[in-house]
N, C-alpha and C positions, 0 to 999 in steps of 0.2 A: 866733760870727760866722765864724771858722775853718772850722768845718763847713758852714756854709752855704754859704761860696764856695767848697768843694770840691767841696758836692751841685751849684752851677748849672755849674761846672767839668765836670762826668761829664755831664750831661745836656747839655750844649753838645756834648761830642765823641759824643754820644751818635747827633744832630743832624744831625750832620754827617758820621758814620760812614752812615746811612740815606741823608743826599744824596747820598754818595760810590757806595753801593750801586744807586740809582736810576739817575744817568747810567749805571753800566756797563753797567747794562740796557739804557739806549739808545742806549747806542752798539754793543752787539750787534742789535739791531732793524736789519733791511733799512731798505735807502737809500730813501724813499717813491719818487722815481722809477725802481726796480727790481722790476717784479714777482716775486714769491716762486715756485720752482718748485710744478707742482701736481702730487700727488700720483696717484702710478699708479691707473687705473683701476680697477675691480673686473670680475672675470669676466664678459661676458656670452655665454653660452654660444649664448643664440638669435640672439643678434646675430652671434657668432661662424657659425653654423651656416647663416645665412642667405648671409652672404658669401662660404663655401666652397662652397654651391651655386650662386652666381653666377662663381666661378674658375671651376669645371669645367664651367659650362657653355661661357664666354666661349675656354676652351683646347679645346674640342669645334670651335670654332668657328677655332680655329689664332689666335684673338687672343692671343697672350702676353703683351704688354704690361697690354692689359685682367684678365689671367687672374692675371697676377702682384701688378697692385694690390690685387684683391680677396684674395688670398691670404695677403699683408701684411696687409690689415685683419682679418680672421679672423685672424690671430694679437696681431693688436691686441687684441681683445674676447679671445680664450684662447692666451697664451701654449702653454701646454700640449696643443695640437693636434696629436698626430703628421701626421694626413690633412694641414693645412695646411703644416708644414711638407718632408713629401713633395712636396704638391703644385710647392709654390714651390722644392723643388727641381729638381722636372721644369722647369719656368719657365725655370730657370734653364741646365740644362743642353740643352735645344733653345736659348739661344741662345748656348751656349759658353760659359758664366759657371762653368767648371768648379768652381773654389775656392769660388765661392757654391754650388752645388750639391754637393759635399761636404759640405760645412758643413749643412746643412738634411736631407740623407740622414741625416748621422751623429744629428742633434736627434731625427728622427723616430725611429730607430731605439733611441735613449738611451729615451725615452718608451714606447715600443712593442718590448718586443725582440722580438716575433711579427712583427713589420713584414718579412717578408722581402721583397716588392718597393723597399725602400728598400738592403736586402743588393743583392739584385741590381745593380739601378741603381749601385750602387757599385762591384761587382763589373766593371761594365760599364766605370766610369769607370777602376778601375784598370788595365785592359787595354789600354785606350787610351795609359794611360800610361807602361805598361810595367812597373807593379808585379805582375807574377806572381803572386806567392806571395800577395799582400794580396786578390787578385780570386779566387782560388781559396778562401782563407778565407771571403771574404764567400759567395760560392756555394755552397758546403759545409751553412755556417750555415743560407744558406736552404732548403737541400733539406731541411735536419733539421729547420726550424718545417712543411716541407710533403714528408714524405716521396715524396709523387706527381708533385713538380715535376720530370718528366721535362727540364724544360727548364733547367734548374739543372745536369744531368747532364751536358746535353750542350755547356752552356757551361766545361764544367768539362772536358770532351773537349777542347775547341777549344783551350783554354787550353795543354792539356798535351803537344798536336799542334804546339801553334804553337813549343813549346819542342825538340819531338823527342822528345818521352816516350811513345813511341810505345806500350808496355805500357799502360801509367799511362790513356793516350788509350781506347786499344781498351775498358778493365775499364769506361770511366764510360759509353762508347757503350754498350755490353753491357745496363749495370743502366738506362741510361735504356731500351733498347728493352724491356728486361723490364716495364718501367714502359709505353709507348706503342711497341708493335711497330709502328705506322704510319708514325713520324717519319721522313720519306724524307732528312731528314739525319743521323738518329743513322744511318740504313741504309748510304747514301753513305761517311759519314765511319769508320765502323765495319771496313766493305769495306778502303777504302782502308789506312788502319790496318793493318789483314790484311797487304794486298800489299806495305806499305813493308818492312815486318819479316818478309816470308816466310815466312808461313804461308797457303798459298791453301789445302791442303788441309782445314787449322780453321776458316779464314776459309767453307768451301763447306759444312761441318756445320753451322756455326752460323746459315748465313742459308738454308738447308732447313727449319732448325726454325724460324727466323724466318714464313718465306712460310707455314707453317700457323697462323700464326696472322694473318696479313694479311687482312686482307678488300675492303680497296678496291683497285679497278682500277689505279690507279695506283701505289700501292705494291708492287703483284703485277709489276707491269710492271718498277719501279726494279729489283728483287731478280732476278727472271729474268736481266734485261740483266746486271746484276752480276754473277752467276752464270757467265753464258755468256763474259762478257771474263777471268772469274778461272780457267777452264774451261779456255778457250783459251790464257791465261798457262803454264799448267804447263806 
Protein backbone atom coordinates (compact mmCIF):
# COMPACT_ATOMS: atom_id res chain seq x y z
CA UNK A 1 0.00 0.00 0.00
CA UNK A 2 3.09 2.21 0.88
CA UNK A 3 4.03 1.94 -2.78
CA UNK A 4 1.18 2.57 -4.14
CA UNK A 5 0.65 5.90 -2.56
CA UNK A 6 3.85 6.80 -3.49
CA UNK A 7 3.30 5.56 -7.33
CA UNK A 8 -0.20 8.17 -7.27
CA UNK A 9 2.18 10.69 -5.23
CA UNK A 10 4.78 11.05 -8.37
CA UNK A 11 2.18 10.69 -10.97
CA UNK A 12 0.24 13.65 -9.20
CA UNK A 13 3.40 15.96 -9.21
CA UNK A 14 3.78 14.36 -12.36
CA UNK A 15 0.45 16.16 -13.42
CA UNK A 16 0.97 18.97 -12.42
CA UNK A 17 4.63 19.53 -13.23
CA UNK A 18 2.89 19.32 -17.24
CA UNK A 19 0.09 21.98 -16.05
CA UNK A 20 2.71 24.12 -14.48
CA UNK A 21 4.67 23.76 -17.98
CA UNK A 22 1.52 24.50 -20.24
CA UNK A 23 0.56 27.87 -18.57
CA UNK A 24 4.07 29.04 -19.02
CA UNK A 25 3.60 28.53 -22.44
CA UNK A 26 0.67 30.68 -22.34
CA UNK A 27 1.63 33.16 -20.79
CA UNK A 28 4.57 33.48 -23.24
CA UNK A 29 1.80 33.41 -26.23
CA UNK A 30 1.02 37.18 -27.45
CA UNK A 31 -1.89 39.09 -25.91
CA UNK A 32 -4.94 37.94 -28.62
CA UNK A 33 -5.46 41.64 -28.84
CA UNK A 34 -1.87 42.27 -30.05
CA UNK A 35 -0.96 41.35 -33.39
CA UNK A 36 2.32 39.54 -33.87
CA UNK A 37 4.87 41.41 -35.89
CA UNK A 38 5.08 40.02 -39.57
CA UNK A 39 7.85 38.92 -40.79
CA UNK A 40 10.23 40.79 -43.25
CA UNK A 41 9.46 40.25 -46.69
CA UNK A 42 11.22 38.22 -49.20
CA UNK A 43 13.27 39.78 -52.19
CA UNK A 44 11.27 40.77 -54.98
CA UNK A 45 13.60 41.82 -57.35
CA UNK A 46 10.87 42.74 -60.32
CA UNK A 47 8.89 44.45 -58.10
CA UNK A 48 11.94 46.15 -56.88
CA UNK A 49 12.93 46.87 -60.53
CA UNK A 50 9.77 48.11 -61.47
CA UNK A 51 9.62 50.98 -58.81
CA UNK A 52 13.12 52.15 -59.55
CA UNK A 53 11.98 52.78 -63.13
CA UNK A 54 9.18 54.71 -61.94
CA UNK A 55 11.80 56.93 -59.40
CA UNK A 56 13.77 57.93 -62.24
CA UNK A 57 11.25 58.47 -64.25
CA UNK A 58 9.09 60.72 -61.78
CA UNK A 59 12.94 62.57 -60.74
CA UNK A 60 13.33 63.20 -64.75
CA UNK A 61 10.30 64.93 -64.27
CA UNK A 62 11.95 67.08 -60.99
CA UNK A 63 9.06 65.30 -58.87
CA UNK A 64 11.18 64.42 -55.79
CA UNK A 65 8.64 63.72 -53.59
CA UNK A 66 7.03 61.24 -56.04
CA UNK A 67 10.67 59.99 -56.93
CA UNK A 68 11.70 59.55 -53.48
CA UNK A 69 8.65 57.31 -52.50
CA UNK A 70 9.19 54.93 -55.22
CA UNK A 71 12.76 54.65 -54.39
CA UNK A 72 11.78 53.62 -50.66
CA UNK A 73 9.59 51.09 -52.15
CA UNK A 74 12.29 49.63 -54.37
CA UNK A 75 14.31 49.23 -51.60
CA UNK A 76 11.35 47.81 -49.88
CA UNK A 77 11.20 44.80 -52.43
CA UNK A 78 15.49 44.71 -52.40
CA UNK A 79 17.17 46.12 -49.60
CA UNK A 80 20.31 45.37 -51.49
CA UNK A 81 19.78 47.85 -54.31
CA UNK A 82 22.80 50.22 -54.61
CA UNK A 83 20.92 52.10 -57.80
CA UNK A 84 17.93 52.70 -55.31
CA UNK A 85 19.69 53.58 -52.75
CA UNK A 86 21.82 56.31 -54.74
CA UNK A 87 18.90 57.14 -56.16
CA UNK A 88 17.18 58.18 -52.98
CA UNK A 89 20.20 59.69 -52.03
CA UNK A 90 20.10 62.19 -54.85
CA UNK A 91 16.18 62.64 -53.53
CA UNK A 92 17.50 63.63 -50.80
CA UNK A 93 20.13 65.75 -51.38
CA UNK A 94 18.31 68.26 -54.06
CA UNK A 95 16.31 68.69 -51.23
CA UNK A 96 18.96 69.44 -48.57
CA UNK A 97 18.48 66.40 -46.49
CA UNK A 98 22.28 66.27 -46.33
CA UNK A 99 22.58 63.54 -43.40
CA UNK A 100 19.87 61.44 -45.36
CA UNK A 101 21.97 61.74 -48.28
CA UNK A 102 25.00 60.58 -46.82
CA UNK A 103 23.67 57.93 -45.32
CA UNK A 104 22.33 56.41 -48.73
CA UNK A 105 25.68 57.40 -50.77
CA UNK A 106 27.66 55.71 -48.15
CA UNK A 107 24.82 52.20 -48.36
CA UNK A 108 25.29 52.42 -52.19
CA UNK A 109 28.74 52.61 -52.14
CA UNK A 110 29.19 49.76 -49.10
CA UNK A 111 27.14 47.48 -51.86
CA UNK A 112 28.71 48.72 -54.96
CA UNK A 113 32.30 49.75 -54.38
CA UNK A 114 32.47 50.61 -58.30
CA UNK A 115 29.57 53.03 -57.58
CA UNK A 116 31.86 56.02 -58.19
CA UNK A 117 28.95 58.47 -58.77
CA UNK A 118 27.89 57.76 -55.30
CA UNK A 119 32.03 58.83 -54.52
CA UNK A 120 31.33 61.75 -56.14
CA UNK A 121 28.09 63.03 -54.83
CA UNK A 122 29.83 62.70 -51.60
CA UNK A 123 32.78 64.17 -52.52
CA UNK A 124 30.55 66.93 -53.52
CA UNK A 125 28.64 66.92 -50.15
CA UNK A 126 31.81 67.08 -48.37
CA UNK A 127 32.97 70.28 -49.86
CA UNK A 128 30.16 71.80 -49.05
CA UNK A 129 30.94 71.00 -45.87
CA UNK A 130 34.16 71.90 -45.51
CA UNK A 131 35.66 68.53 -45.08
CA UNK A 132 38.60 68.68 -47.40
CA UNK A 133 40.55 66.01 -47.08
CA UNK A 134 37.24 63.57 -46.95
CA UNK A 135 35.94 65.03 -50.61
CA UNK A 136 39.30 64.69 -52.19
CA UNK A 137 39.46 60.97 -50.83
CA UNK A 138 36.14 60.27 -52.17
CA UNK A 139 37.25 61.86 -55.82
CA UNK A 140 40.48 60.16 -55.98
CA UNK A 141 38.50 56.85 -55.40
CA UNK A 142 36.51 57.57 -58.06
CA UNK A 143 38.82 58.62 -60.76
CA UNK A 144 40.50 55.26 -59.82
CA UNK A 145 36.97 52.93 -60.52
CA UNK A 146 36.98 55.33 -63.77
CA UNK A 147 40.38 56.34 -64.88
CA UNK A 148 38.82 58.70 -67.76
CA UNK A 149 36.71 60.58 -65.26
CA UNK A 150 38.34 63.80 -66.23
CA UNK A 151 35.87 65.32 -64.29
CA UNK A 152 36.86 63.82 -60.82
CA UNK A 153 40.29 65.54 -61.79
CA UNK A 154 39.11 68.49 -61.96
CA UNK A 155 36.93 68.53 -58.92
CA UNK A 156 39.95 67.46 -57.22
CA UNK A 157 41.55 70.83 -58.82
CA UNK A 158 38.98 72.86 -57.28
CA UNK A 159 39.26 71.35 -54.02
CA UNK A 160 42.99 72.13 -53.83
CA UNK A 161 42.64 75.70 -55.36
CA UNK A 162 40.07 76.56 -52.96
CA UNK A 163 42.74 75.56 -50.17
CA UNK A 164 45.75 77.48 -51.89
CA UNK A 165 47.50 74.45 -53.01
CA UNK A 166 48.19 75.94 -55.96
CA UNK A 167 50.96 72.97 -57.19
CA UNK A 168 48.63 70.20 -55.92
CA UNK A 169 45.77 72.40 -58.13
CA UNK A 170 47.64 73.03 -61.38
CA UNK A 171 49.23 68.78 -61.44
CA UNK A 172 45.22 67.37 -61.33
CA UNK A 173 44.20 70.38 -64.07
CA UNK A 174 47.17 69.07 -66.08
CA UNK A 175 46.25 65.02 -65.92
CA UNK A 176 42.46 65.85 -66.31
CA UNK A 177 43.26 68.01 -69.66
CA UNK A 178 45.49 65.05 -70.56
CA UNK A 179 42.43 63.14 -70.23
CA UNK A 180 39.74 65.78 -72.03
CA UNK A 181 42.05 68.72 -73.54
CA UNK A 182 38.47 70.36 -74.26
CA UNK A 183 37.36 71.10 -70.65
CA UNK A 184 37.28 75.00 -71.06
CA UNK A 185 37.55 74.75 -67.16
CA UNK A 186 40.38 72.34 -66.49
CA UNK A 187 41.79 75.15 -69.36
CA UNK A 188 40.69 78.24 -67.32
CA UNK A 189 41.49 76.99 -63.95
CA UNK A 190 44.76 75.42 -64.98
CA UNK A 191 45.90 78.97 -66.69
CA UNK A 192 45.02 80.59 -63.57
CA UNK A 193 46.87 78.18 -61.48
CA UNK A 194 49.84 79.31 -63.71
CA UNK A 195 49.47 82.92 -62.99
CA UNK A 196 48.81 82.74 -59.00
CA UNK A 197 52.17 80.86 -58.52
CA UNK A 198 54.19 82.68 -61.28
CA UNK A 199 54.93 80.64 -63.86
CA UNK A 200 53.42 82.40 -67.09
CA UNK A 201 56.27 81.20 -68.94
CA UNK A 202 55.13 77.16 -68.23
CA UNK A 203 51.95 78.04 -67.91
CA UNK A 204 52.39 79.41 -72.18
CA UNK A 205 54.26 75.88 -73.08
CA UNK A 206 51.81 74.06 -71.72
CA UNK A 207 48.51 75.53 -73.15
CA UNK A 208 50.59 75.58 -76.85
CA UNK A 209 50.66 72.02 -76.50
CA UNK A 210 47.23 72.08 -75.23
CA UNK A 211 45.51 74.17 -78.33
CA UNK A 212 47.09 71.23 -80.59
CA UNK A 213 45.28 69.20 -79.65
CA UNK A 214 41.83 71.28 -79.18
CA UNK A 215 39.53 71.01 -81.88
CA UNK A 216 36.52 72.96 -81.14
CA UNK A 217 36.10 76.48 -81.84
CA UNK A 218 35.49 77.54 -78.66
CA UNK A 219 38.01 75.94 -76.78
CA UNK A 220 40.60 77.28 -79.37
CA UNK A 221 39.14 80.67 -78.56
CA UNK A 222 39.35 80.18 -74.41
CA UNK A 223 43.37 79.21 -74.92
CA UNK A 224 44.27 82.01 -77.40
CA UNK A 225 42.49 84.69 -75.14
CA UNK A 226 44.48 82.94 -72.23
CA UNK A 227 47.48 82.95 -74.03
CA UNK A 228 47.41 86.66 -75.05
CA UNK A 229 46.35 87.97 -71.23
CA UNK A 230 49.42 85.50 -69.85
CA UNK A 231 51.37 87.14 -72.96
CA UNK A 232 50.84 90.43 -71.98
CA UNK A 233 51.14 89.57 -68.05
CA UNK A 234 54.96 89.03 -68.42
Amino acid sequence: MRRLGLSIIIVFLTVLSGLDARAGERDKSPDPGISETEPGGKVDLEAAKSHLKKAQDFFKLESLDKAQDEYQQALANNPDSAAAHFGLGYCQEMKNDVRGAIKEYLAAKQLDPKHFEARTHLGDIYVSMGIFDKAIQEYRSAVEIDPHYSQGLIKIGLVYRKQGMLEEASEAFRSALAIDPESKLAIYNYASCQKDRGNLKGACVELDRIKEKVKTPEAKGLVDKILIDLCTAQ
